[in-house]
N, C-alpha and C positions, 0 to 999 in steps of 0.2 A: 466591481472591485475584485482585486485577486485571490482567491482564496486559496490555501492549499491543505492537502490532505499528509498528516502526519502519521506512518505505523511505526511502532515498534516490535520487529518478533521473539519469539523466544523457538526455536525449532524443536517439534515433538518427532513428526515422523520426515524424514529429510526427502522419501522416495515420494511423498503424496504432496509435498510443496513441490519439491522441481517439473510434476506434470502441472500445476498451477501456473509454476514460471513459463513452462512452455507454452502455453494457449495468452498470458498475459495480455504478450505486447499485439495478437491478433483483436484482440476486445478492444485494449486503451486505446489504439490507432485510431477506432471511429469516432472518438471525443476528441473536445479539445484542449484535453489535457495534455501537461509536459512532468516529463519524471525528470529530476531535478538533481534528484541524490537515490542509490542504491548502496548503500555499502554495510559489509560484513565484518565489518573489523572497525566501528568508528570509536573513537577516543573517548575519555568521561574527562572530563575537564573537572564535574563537582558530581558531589553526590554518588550513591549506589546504583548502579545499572548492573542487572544479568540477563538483559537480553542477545541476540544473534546477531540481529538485521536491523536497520533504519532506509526507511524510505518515505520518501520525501514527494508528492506529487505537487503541481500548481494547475488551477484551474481560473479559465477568466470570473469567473462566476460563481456562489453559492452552487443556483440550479444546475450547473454543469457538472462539477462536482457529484453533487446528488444524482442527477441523469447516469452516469457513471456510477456508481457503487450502486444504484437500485435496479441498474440493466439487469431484466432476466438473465442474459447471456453470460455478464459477469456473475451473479447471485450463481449461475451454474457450477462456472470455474471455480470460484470461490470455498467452493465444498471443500475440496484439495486443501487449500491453504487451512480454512478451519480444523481439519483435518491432520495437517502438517506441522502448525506454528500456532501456541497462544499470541494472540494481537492485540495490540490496543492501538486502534484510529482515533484519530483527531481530525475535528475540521477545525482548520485556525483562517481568522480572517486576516485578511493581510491590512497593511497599512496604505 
């Protein structure tokens, strides 16, 4: 079943995410994940939002998913982003 991966950021340091974004799409290419949605400017339809960024990943699988965000190689890159942008991830199951 399809799962996908929800962040929301909020950007703290803007120089130590964009090296995050540049090594990204070298890491996510060896899964078989699909990015779905990136965007910086998305709409609030309800409620309170102060964050940045919304991105949206899909993965066939929970374990893929996980395979992915637990890669050493991403856990490396990752620094950057913790470093760059408060986040909050979501795994959401799809339907």
């Amino acid at each position: 079943m399809t799962v996908y991966v929800l962040a929301q950021l909020k950007f703290t340091d803007r120089p130590a995410y964009e090296r995050y974004r540049a090594r990204f799409s070298e890491v996510f290419r060896k899964f078989e994940g699909k990015v779905l949605a990136a965007d910086e400017s998305p709409q609030v339809l309800e409620g309170a939002w102060d964050g940045d960024k919304v991105v949206l990943l899909a993965f066939p699988d929970e374990a893929a998913a996980r395979a992915f965000v637990f890669d050493p190689e991403y856990q490396e890159i990752s620094k950057d982003r913790q470093a760059g942008a408060d986040t909050v991830s979501l795994l959401v199951s799809g339907l």
